[in-house]
N, C-alpha and C positions, 0 to 999 in steps of 0.2 A: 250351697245356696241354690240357684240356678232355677229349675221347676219348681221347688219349692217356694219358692218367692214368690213368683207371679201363681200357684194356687194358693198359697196366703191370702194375697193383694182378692184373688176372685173370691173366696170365704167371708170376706170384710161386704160385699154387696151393694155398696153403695159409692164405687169409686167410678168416676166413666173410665170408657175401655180408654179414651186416650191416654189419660192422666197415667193408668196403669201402665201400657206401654211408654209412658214418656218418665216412670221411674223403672223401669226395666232398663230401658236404652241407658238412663243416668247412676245407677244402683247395682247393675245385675248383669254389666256389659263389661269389659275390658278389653282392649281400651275403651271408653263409654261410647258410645252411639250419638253425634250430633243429632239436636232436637229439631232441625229441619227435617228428619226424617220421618216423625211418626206420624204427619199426615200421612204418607204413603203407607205406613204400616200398617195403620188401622184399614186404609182402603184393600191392603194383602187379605189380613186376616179376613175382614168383611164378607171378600169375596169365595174365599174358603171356607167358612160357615153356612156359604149357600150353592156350594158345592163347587163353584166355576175356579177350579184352578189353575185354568188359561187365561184365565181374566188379565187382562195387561194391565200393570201399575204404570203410571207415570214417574219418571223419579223428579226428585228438585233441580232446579237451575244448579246445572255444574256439577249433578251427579251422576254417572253413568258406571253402568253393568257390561263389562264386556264392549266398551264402547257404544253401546248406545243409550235413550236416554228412556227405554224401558226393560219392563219385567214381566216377565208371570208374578202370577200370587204366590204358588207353592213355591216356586225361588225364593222370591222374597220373605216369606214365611220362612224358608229353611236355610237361609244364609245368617236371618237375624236374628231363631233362635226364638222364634215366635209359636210354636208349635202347640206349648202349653193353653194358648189364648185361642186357639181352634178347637169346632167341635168335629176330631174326621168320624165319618158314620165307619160301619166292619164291609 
């Protein structure tokens, strides 16, 4: 499943990015991905589409990376497996 999924989901064309991430997290994750998260995923991905992979994510109330309560994009992009939903240039 996994990439396959989520370029399905982008095939289909008329899903917003959230909803996509937000059956990714619940569909295509194990254990699933609480759905407090994909504001900040969509704001990962976002910022990775426009090239800024130090972009800091916020995370949610009560969520932290290494103890604190942010992230890079590309982290967050590559811990949740978000990668298929980036466009990286060569």
């Amino acid at each position: 499943m996994g990439r396959m999924f989520v370029e399905g989901l982008k095939e289909l064309g008329d899903i917003e990015l959230e909803d996509m991430v937000s059956m990714h997290f619940s569909s295509n994750c194990y254990p699933p991905i609480p759905q407090i998260m994909v504001q900040s995923a969509v704001a990962a991905i976002q910022a990775c589409n426009k090239g800024d992979y130090n972009e800091v994510i916020e995370l949610p109330m009560g969520v932290t990376y290494r103890d604190r309560q942010f992230v890079d994009a590309y982290t967050f992009v590559e811990q949740h497996r978000l990668d298929a939903f980036v466009e990286f240039e060569d």
